[in-house]
N, C-alpha and C positions, 0 to 999 in steps of 0.2 A: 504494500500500500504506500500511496505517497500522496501527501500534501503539496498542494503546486499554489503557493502564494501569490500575490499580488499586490504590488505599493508599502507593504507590512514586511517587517521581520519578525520570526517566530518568539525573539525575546518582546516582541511588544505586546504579546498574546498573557503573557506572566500574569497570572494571579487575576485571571477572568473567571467570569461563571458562564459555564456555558451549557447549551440546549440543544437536544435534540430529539426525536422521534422516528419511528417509521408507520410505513402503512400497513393498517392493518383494521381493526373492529372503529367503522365508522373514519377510517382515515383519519384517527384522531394525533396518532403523533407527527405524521409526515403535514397535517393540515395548521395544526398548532404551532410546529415550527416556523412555518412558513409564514403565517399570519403573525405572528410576534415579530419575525422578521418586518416583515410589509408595516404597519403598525410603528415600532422604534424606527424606522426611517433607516434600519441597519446598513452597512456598505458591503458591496458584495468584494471579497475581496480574494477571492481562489476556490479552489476544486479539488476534488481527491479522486486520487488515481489507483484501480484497483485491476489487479494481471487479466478480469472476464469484466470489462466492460460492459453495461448494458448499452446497444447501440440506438440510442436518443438524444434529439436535444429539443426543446421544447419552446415556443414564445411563452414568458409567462408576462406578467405586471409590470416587470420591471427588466425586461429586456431576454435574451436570449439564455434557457435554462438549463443548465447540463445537470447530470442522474445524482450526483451528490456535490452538493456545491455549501463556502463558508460565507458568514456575512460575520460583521464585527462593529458595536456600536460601544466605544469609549467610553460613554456615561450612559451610567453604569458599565463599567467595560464588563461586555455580556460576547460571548462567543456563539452563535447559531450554525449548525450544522443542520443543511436542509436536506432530506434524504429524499429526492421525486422517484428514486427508483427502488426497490427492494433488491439486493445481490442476489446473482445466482445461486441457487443453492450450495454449491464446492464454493462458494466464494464468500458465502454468508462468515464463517470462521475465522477467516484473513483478513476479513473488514472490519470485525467489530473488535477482534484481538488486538488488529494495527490500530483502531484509531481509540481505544480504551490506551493502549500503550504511548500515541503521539498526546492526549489529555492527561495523561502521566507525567509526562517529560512539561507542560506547562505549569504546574505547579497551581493549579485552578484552588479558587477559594471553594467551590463547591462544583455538579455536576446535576443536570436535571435533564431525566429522562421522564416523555409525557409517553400514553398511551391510550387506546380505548379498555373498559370494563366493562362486558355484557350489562346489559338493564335488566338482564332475568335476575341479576344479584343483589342490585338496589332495594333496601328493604324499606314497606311503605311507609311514607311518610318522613322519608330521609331531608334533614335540611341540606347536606353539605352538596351532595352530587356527585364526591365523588372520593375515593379511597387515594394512601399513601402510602410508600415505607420508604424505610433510607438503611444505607448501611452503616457498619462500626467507623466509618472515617468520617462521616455527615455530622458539623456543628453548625448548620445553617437555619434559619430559621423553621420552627414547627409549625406545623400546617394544622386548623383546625378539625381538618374529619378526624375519623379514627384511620390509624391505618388498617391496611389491609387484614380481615381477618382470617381464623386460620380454614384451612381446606380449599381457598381461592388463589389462583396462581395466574402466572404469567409465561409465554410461549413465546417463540421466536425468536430473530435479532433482538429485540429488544431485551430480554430475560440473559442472552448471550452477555451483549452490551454489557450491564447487571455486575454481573459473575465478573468481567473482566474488569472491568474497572475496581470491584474488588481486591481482586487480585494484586493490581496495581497501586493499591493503595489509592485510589483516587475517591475523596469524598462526593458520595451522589445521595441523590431522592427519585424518587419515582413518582410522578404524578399522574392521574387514572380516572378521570371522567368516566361517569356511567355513558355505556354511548346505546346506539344503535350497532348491530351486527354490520348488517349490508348498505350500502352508498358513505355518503356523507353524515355524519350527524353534526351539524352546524351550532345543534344547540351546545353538544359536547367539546366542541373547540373554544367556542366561543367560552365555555366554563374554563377551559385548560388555560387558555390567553391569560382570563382575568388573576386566575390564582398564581399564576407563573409571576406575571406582570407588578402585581400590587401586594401580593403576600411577600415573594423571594428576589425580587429585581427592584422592588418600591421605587417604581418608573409607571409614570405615567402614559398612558397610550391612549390613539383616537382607534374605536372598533367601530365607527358608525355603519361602514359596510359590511360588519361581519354579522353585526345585531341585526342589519335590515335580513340577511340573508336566514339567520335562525328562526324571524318572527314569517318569513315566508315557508321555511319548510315546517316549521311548529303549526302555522294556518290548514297546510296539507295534510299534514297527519291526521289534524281532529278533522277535518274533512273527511276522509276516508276511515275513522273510527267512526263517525256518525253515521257514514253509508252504511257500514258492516253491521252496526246496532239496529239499524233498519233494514236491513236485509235479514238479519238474525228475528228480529219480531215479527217480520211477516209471513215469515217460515212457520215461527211459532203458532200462530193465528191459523196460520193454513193447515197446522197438523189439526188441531185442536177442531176449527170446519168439518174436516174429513172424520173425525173420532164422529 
């Protein structure tokens, strides 16, 4: 793996907090990073190079997007690592080893890895939204839910990521919106932004575009729970006719 910088030297990165996520339950950590990015007005500033390239480059927001790319915002000096691609799988190992070990060699104040957490696990009535844990090297600030409880885990890169940075000694947290399984869960980003943002970065951010986008998919959902309740009662009705 290799980091390919740009305008920055690697000692200027020293004693950052830095972010990142992958995709996965509601694109919640590859969506959160990205949008914390976009948001802190971050600078994009290099790209990581890994031996199985995924072969993409993407227009995003802010100009041409390659499969994992850095951005770096000074105040708070905050390090974003935006993941738009998930590693092949023989390459998944080598990337999150290499870049647990290059967050290693920075000497980060802390480390925050976002993700989604099924909603089948949210218990009702939950205020938070969304579960935590940190490891033995994490003195950064305490996040209000509870953490993660036990018999609930975590899979993938991301869990990979975890373990390595353990490893390394590098202090992290894990942060874990209840999300939606499949597409986007806009409302679960938008919770990932806030608590990253104002709990562990205490940096102020505009989400005006990410809030319009939750309040449209949150519209659609109770839209289609209210068709389904109408469709479920008039089933009802109909058996009940026929009896």
């Amino acid at each position: 793996m290799e980091v390919a910088l740009r305008g920055v030297r690697k000692s200027d990165l020293k004693g950052s907090i830095a972010v990142t996520g992958f995709r996965g339950f509601g694109m919640v950590g590859y969506m959160t990073s990205k949008h914390l990015a976009l948001a802190l007005k971050a600078d994009k500033i290099g790209y990581i190079l890994i031996e199985s390239m995924p072969p993409f480059v993407t227009i995003e927001e802010d100009g041409v997007g390659y499969p994992f790319e850095v951005y770096y915002l000074r105040k708070p000096k905050t390090l974003i690592i935006v993941n738009r691609a998930v590693p092949e799988r023989d390459s998944i190992e080598e990337y999150t080893r290499g870049l647990a070990e290059w967050m290693g060699e920075l000497d980060l104040k802390f480390s925050i890895l976002v993700g989604g957490l099924s909603r089948d696990f949210m218990p009702p009535g939950d205020p938070h939204g969304y579960r935590w844990l940190k490891n033995r090297f994490y003195e950064g600030p305490l996040l209000e839910a509870p953490q993660l409880e036990y018999g609930l885990g975590v899979m993938g890169p991301l869990a990979l990521l975890y373990m390595y940075l353990d490893y390394f000694e590098v202090p992290a947290a894990m942060v874990l919106p209840y999300s939606l399984v499949e597409g986007v869960d806009y409302d679960a980003v938008l919770l990932g932004v806030k608590v990253i943002a104002d709990k562990m970065l205490e940096a102020e951010v505009s989400l005006a575009d990410l809030e319009a986008l939750a309040r449209t998919q949150r519209a659609e959902i109770e839209r289609m729970l209210r068709i389904l309740e109408q469709e479920r009662r008039e089933e009802r009705e109909a058996k009940g006719i026929y009896m």
